[in-house]
C-alpha positions in Angstrom: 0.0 0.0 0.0 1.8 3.5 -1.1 0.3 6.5 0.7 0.8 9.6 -1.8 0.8 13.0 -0.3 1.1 14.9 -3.7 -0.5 14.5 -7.1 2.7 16.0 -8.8 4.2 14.0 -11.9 -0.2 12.3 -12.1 -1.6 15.4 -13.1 0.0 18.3 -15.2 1.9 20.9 -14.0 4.6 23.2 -14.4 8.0 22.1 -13.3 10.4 25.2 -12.2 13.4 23.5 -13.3 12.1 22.8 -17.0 10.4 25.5 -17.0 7.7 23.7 -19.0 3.6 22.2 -17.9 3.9 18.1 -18.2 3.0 15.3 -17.2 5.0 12.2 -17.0 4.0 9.9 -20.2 4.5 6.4 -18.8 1.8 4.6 -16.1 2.3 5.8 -12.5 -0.5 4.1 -10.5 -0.5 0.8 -12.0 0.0 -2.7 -10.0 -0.5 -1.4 -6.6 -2.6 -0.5 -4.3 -2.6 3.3 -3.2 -4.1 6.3 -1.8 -3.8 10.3 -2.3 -3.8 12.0 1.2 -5.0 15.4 0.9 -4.4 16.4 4.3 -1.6 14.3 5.1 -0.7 15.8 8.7 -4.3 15.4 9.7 -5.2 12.3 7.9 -1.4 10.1 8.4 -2.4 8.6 12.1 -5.8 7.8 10.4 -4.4 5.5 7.6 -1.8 3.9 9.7 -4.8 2.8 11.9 -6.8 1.8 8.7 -4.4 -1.0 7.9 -2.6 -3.3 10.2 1.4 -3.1 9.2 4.5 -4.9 9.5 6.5 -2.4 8.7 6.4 1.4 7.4 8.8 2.9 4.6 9.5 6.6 4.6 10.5 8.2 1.5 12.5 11.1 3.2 12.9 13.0 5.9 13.0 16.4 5.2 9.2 17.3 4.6 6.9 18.1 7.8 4.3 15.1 6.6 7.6 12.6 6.8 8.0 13.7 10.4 4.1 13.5 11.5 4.7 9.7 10.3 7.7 9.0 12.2 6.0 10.2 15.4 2.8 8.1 14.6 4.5 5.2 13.6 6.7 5.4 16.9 3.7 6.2 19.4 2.1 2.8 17.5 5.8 1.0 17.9 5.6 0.1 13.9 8.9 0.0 12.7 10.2 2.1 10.1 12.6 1.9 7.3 14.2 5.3 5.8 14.4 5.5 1.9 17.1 7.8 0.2 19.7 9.7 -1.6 21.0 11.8 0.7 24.8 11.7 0.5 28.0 14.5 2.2 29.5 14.9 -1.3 29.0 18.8 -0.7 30.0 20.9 2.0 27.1 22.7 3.9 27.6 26.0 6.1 27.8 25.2 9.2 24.5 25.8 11.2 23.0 24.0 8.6 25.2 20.9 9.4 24.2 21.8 13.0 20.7 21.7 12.9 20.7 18.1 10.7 23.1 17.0 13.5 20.8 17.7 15.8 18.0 16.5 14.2 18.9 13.4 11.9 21.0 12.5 15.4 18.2 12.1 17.6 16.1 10.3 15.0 17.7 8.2 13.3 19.1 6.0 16.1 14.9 5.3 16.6 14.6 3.7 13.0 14.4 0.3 12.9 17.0 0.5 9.4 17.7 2.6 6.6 17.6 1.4 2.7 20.8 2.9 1.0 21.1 3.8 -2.6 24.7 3.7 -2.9 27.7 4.2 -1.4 28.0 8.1 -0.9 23.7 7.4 0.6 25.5 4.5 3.3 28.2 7.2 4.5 25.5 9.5 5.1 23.3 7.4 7.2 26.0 6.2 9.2 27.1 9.3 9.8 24.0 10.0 11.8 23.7 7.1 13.7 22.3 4.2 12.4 23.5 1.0 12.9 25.5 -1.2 10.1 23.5 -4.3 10.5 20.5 -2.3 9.7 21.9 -0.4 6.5 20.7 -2.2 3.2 21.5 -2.0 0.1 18.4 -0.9 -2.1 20.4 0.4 -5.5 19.0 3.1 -7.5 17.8 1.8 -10.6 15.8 2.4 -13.4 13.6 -0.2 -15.8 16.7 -1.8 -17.4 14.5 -4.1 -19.7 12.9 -0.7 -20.7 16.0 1.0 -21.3 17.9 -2.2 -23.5 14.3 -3.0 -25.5 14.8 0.7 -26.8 18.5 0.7 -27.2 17.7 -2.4 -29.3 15.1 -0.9 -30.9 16.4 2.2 -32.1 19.8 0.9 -33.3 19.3 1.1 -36.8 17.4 4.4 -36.4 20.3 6.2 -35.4 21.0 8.6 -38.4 17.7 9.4 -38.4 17.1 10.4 -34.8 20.2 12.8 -35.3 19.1 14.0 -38.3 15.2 15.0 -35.7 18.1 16.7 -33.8 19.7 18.2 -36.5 23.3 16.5 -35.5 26.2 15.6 -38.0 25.4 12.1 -38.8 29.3 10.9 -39.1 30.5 12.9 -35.6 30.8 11.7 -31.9 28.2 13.3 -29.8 28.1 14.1 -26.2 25.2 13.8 -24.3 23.4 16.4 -21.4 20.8 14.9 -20.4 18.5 16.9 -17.7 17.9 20.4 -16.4 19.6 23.2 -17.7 19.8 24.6 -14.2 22.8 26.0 -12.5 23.6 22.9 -10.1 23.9 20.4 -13.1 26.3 22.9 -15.0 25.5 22.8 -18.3 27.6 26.2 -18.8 30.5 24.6 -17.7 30.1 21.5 -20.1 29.6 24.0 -22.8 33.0 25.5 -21.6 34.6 22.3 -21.7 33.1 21.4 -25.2 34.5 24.2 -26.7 38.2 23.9 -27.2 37.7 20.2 -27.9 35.4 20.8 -30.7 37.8 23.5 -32.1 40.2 20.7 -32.8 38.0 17.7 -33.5 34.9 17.0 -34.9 32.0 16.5 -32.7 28.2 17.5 -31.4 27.2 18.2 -27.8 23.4 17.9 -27.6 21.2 19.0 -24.6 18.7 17.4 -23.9 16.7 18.9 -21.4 15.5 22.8 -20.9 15.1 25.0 -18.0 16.6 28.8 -16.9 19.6 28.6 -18.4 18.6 27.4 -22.3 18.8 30.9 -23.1 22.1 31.9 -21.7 23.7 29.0 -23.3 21.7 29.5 -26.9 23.6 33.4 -26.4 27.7 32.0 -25.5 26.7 29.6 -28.6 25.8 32.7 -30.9 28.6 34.7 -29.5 31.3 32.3 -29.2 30.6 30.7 -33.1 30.4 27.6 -31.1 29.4 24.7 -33.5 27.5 21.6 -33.5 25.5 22.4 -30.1 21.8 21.3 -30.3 19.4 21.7 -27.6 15.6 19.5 -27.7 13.5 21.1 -24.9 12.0 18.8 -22.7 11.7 15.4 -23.5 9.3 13.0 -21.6 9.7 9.3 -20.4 9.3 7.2 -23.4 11.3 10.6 -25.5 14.3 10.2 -23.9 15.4 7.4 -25.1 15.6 8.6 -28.5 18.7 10.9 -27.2 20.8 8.3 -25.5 20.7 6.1 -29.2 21.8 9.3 -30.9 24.9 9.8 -28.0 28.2 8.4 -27.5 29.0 9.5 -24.3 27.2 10.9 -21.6 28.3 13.8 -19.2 26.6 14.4 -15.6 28.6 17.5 -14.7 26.2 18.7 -11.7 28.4 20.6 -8.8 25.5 20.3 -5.8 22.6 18.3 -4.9 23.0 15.7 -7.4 22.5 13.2 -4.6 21.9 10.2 -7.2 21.8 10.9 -11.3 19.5 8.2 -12.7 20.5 9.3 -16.3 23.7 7.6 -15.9 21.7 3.8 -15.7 19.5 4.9 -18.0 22.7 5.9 -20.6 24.7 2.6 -19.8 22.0 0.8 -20.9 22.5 2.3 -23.8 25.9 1.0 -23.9 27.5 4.8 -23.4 30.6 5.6 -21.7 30.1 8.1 -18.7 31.9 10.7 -17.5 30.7 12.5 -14.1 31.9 15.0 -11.6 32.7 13.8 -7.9 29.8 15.3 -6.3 27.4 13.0 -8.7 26.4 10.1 -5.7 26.0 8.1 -8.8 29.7 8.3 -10.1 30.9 6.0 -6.7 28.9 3.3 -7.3 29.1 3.5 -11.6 31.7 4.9 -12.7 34.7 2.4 -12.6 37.5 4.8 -13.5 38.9 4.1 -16.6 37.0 1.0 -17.3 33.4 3.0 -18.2 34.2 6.3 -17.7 36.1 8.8 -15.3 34.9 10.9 -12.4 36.6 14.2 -12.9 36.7 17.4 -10.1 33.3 19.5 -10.0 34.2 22.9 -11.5 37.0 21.9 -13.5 36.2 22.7 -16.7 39.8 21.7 -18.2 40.2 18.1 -16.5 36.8 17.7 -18.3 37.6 19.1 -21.4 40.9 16.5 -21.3 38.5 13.4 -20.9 35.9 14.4 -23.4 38.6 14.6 -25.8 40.4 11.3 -24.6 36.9 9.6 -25.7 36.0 12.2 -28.9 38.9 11.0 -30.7 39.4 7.2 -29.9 36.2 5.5 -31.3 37.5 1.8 -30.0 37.8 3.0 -26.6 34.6 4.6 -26.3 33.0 1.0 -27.6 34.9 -0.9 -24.8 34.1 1.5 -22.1 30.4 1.7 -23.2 30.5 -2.5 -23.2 31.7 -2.1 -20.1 28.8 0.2 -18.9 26.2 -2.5 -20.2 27.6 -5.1 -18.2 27.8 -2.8 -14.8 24.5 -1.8 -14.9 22.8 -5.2 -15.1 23.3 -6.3 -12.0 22.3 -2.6 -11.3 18.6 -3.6 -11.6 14.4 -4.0 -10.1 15.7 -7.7 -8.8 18.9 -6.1 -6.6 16.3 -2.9 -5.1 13.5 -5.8 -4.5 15.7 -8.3 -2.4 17.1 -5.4 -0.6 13.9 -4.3 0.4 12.6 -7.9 1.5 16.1 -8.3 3.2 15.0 -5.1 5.2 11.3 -5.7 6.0 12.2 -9.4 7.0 15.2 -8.3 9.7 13.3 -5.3 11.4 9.4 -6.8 11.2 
């Protein structure tokens, strides 16, 4: 049973970070049973009383509903599991730090466990107190069936998905793929992409909008930078059309980027990936030098040397995107689903 306290990503609305009113092509609500809380501080003790539980999984912990369900579950001693992707990749001012000491230290000791996503997500819960025997592994993953069944599918469509984009048919192409938004750093990437394309011949394609389409449409015009395409938003089953037109994929983001879900979604795609050490993906991935390279957030010249390393050797991109296909298999719905069973069966 999934208790939903928001409609966002059902119904259609505008996101801030595209900048665009969607709503997410592909079947939510289906296979499960659920219900849409409209007053979820009011209403959460009232469901928990509805249904008689084994255990209770919290998405978060930051939102006031989460915390009106700790206390209810607690005050009904139901035990509770912690979901997410919170990871200390990124240095926070201090009282800020002080606060989450104070509160992630008095409540997280109380939860019966914590699923983690990844590595950088494990660090972070056991730096506020939770046990090691109750940490388990519940790896971010995407539909990897989905994801190969369109790789497959759109192999020999390749020319002419570039050609949608207006891309060179012949060229490597490097992949954005996400917000144009100042924490993922598409500006730098352009940065980067810039003296590699003035000595080789690529693309870098966007794919994604938000606030920051326009400036880099404006360092493009004034910069006679070539070969940069952007597609404005692309939805669920869109996106894949993207990844079969790439070669590599970058995931530059210098905050916040506490997981990355386009790097599965790209190495099923068989694409090499190269990601920035705050990305909490890029630990658990990335396998330097084997798939990709994790390069230094902000460092628009390290990144610049990579790109180039895989713009110009074409057999070195195919291993490394091989090896991303066989990483991200075991990456999958079967790993997150025996982590979560591991989980409810040790704290029920």
């Amino acid at each position: 049973m999934v208790f939903f306290c928001s409609d966002v990503g059902v119904r259609e609305g505008v996101d801030p970070g595209f900048g665009v009113s969607f709503k997410w092509d592909i079947p939510l609500l289906e296979g499960y049973r659920h219900e849409f809380l409209r007053h979820p501080l009011r209403e959460i003790p009232q469901a928990l009383d509805r249904h008689r539980f084994d255990v209770l999984w919290v998405s978060g912990c930051t939102d006031p509903w989460a915390w009106r369900l700790f206390l209810a579950a607690f005050r009904r001693r139901l035990p509770v599991l912690l979901f997410g992707d919170s990871h200390l990749l990124n240095a926070k001012p201090w009282p800020k730090r002080l606060i989450k000491r104070l509160l992630y230290g008095t409540l997280f000791p109380r939860l019966a466990g914590a699923l983690y996503v990844g590595r950088a997500n494990r660090a972070f819960f056991e730096h506020y107190g939770i046990r090691r025997n109750r940490l388990f592994l519940a790896p971010h993953c995407v539909n990897n069936e989905f994801f190969r069944a369109r790789a497959e599918a759109l192999h020999d469509q390749r020319d002419a998905i570039r050609a949608r984009f207006h891309l060179p048919a012949a060229c490597p192409v490097i992949l954005f793929c996400g917000k144009l938004i100042p924490k993922k750093q598409p500006l730098l990437l352009l940065e980067a992409y810039r003296p590699v394309r003035r000595h080789m011949e690529c693309a870098l394609l966007f794919a994604g909008d938000g606030e920051l389409r326009g400036e880099i449409e404006r360092r493009v015009v004034a910069g006679s930078i070539p070969d940069v395409r952007i597609t404005g938003f692309l939805n669920q089953t869109e996106i894949p059309q993207a990844y079969a037109a790439a070669d590599l994929l970058v995931l530059p983001s210098a905050w916040d980027e506490t997981w990355g879900l386009v790097i599965n979604e790209a190495m099923n795609f068989g694409l090499p990936i190269i990601a920035t050490d705050k990305v909490g993906a890029a630990h658990d991935l990335v396998r330097e030098g084997e798939n990709g390279f994790v390069v230094p957030s902000g460092d628009a010249t390290t990144l610049a040397t990579r790109i180039g390393e895989l713009v110009r050797d074409a057999p070195r991109r195919g291993a490394m995107g091989a090896r991303s296909a066989e990483i991200i298999q075991s990456w999958d719905y079967d790993a997150f689903i025996a982590g979560v069973l591991a989980a409810c069966k040790t704290v029920a």
